[in-house]
TORSE-946952 format. One record per atom (N, C-alpha, C, CB): residue in one letter; x, z, y. Coordinates in steps of 0.2 Angstrom, whole numbers, plus 5000, padded with zeros to 4 digits. Glycine has a CB too. Layout:
N
aXZY;...
***
This chain:
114
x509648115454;x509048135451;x508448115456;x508948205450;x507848085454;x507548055457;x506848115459;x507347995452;x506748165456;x506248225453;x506848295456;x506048225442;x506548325462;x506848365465;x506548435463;x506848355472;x506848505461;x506548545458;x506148605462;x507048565454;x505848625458;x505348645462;x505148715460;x504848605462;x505148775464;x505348835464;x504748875466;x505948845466;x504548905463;x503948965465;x504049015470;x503849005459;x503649015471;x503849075479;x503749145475;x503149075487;x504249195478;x503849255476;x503149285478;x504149305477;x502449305476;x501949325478;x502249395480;x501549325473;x502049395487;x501749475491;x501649535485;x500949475495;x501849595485;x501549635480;x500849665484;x502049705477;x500349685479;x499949685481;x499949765483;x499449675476;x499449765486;x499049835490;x498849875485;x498449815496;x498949935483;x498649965478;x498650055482;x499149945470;x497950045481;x497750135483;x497250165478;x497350145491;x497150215483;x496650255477;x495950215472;x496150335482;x495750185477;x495250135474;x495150095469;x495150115478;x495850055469;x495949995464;x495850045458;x496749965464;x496050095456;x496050115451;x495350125448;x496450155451;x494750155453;x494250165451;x493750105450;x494150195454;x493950045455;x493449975454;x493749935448;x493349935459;x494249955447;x494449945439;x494249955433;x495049965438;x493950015435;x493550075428;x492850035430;x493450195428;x492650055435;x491750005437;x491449995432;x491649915440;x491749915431;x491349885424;x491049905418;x491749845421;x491749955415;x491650005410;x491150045409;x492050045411;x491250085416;x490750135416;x489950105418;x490950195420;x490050055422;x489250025421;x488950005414;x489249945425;x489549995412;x489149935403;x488950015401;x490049855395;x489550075401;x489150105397;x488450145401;x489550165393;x488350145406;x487750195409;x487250135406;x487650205418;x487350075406;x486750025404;x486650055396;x487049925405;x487250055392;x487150045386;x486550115386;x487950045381;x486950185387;x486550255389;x485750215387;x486750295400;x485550185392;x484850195395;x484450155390;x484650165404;x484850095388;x484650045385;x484450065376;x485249985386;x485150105372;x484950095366;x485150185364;x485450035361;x485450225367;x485750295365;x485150325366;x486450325369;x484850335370;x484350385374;x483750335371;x484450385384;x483250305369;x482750295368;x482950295359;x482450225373;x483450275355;x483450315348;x483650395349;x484250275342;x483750425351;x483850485354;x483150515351;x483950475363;x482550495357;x482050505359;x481650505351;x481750455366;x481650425349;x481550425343;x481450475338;x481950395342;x482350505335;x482350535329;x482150595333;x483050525325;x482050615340;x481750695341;x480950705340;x481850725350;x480650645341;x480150635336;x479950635330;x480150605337;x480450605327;x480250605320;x480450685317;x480750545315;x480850695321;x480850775319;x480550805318;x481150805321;x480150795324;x479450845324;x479050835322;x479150865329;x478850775319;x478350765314;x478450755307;x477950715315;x479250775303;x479250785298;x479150875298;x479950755295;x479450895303;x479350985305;x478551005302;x479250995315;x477950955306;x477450975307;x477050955301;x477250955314;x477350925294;x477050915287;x476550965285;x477450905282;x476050945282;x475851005279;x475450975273;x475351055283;x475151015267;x474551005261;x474250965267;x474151075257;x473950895261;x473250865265;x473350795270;x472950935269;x473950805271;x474150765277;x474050685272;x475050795282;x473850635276;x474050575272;x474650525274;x473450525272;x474950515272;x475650485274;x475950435271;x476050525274;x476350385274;x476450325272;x477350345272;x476050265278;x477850315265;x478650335267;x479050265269;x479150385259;x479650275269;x479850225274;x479950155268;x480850265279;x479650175260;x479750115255;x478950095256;x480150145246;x478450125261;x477850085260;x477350105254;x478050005260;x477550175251;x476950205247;x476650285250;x477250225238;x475850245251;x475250275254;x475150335249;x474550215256;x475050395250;x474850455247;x474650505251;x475250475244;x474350575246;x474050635252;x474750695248;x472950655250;x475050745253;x475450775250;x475050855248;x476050775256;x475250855241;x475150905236;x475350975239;x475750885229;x476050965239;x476351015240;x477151035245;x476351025234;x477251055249;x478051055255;x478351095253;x478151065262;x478851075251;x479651115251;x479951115256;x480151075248;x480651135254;x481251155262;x481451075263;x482451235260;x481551045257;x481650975258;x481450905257;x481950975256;x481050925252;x480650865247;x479850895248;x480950875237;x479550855247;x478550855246;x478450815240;x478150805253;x477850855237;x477650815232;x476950775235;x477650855225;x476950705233;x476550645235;x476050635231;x476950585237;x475350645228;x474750605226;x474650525226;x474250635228;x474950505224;x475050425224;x474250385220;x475850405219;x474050425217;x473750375213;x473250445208;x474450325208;x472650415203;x472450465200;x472350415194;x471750505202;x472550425188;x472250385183;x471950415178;x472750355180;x471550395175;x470850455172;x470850535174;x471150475163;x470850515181;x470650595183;x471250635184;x470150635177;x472050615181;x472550655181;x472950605187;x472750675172;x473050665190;x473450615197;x474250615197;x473150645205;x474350555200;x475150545199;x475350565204;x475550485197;x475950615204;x476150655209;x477350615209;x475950765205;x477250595216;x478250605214;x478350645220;x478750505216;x478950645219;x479250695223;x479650655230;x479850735219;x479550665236;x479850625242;x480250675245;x479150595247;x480850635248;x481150675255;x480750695258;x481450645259;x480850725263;x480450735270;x480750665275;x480750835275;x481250675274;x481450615278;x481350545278;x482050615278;x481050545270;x480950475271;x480250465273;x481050455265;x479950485277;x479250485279;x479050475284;x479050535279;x478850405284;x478950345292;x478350385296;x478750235290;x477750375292;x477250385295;x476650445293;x476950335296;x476150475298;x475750515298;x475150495297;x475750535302;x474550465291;x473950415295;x473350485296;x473650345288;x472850425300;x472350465301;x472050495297;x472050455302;x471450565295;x471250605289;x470650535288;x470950695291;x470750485280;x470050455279;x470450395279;x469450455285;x471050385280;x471550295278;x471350295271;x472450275279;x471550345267;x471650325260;x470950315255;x472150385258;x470450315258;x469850295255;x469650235257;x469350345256;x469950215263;x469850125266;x470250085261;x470050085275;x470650115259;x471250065257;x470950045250;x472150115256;
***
């Protein structure tokens, strides 16, 4: 035979202590403290927000819902608001909205620029 064979050495076993095990996890727990700061905690912040300004509804308030119809609210319920959308001969159209669905607050006086 012209091709002599050729054989692998055994590798040293490695050194393994308390540590390996923890710079092993590292990564992990970096990607999630990044994730934490990056998307959990600022939506977090978010909906404690919106909480408190569906909390803080009242008669009168003008508001815009998350489908983009501008109105002044009639009347609040435990769950639902009724919305003034519109007046047609003097008789105004009223629907009924979530609370939840209620993106925004506007200033008193948007709904007469509009």
């Amino acid at each position: 035979m012209l091709i002599s064979n050729a054989f692998a050495q055994a590798a040293a076993p490695a050194a393994s202590g308390p540590l390996d095990g923890l710079l092993g996890m590292a990564p992990i727990v970096l990607m999630f403290i990044v994730l934490w700061f990056m998307m959990i905690r600022p939506q977090m912040k978010k909906a404690k927000e919106h909480q408190k300004m569906v909390g803080e509804l009242q008669k009168g308030d003008e508001i815009v819902t998350q489908g983009g119809v501008a109105g002044r609210i009639v009347k609040v319920g435990e769950s639902f608001i009724t919305v003034e959308v519109a007046a047609l001969k003097d008789v105004p159209v009223e629907i009924a909205v979530q609370k939840q669905a209620i993106s925004a607050v506007l200033p008193k006086g948007t709904l007469k620029a509009l």
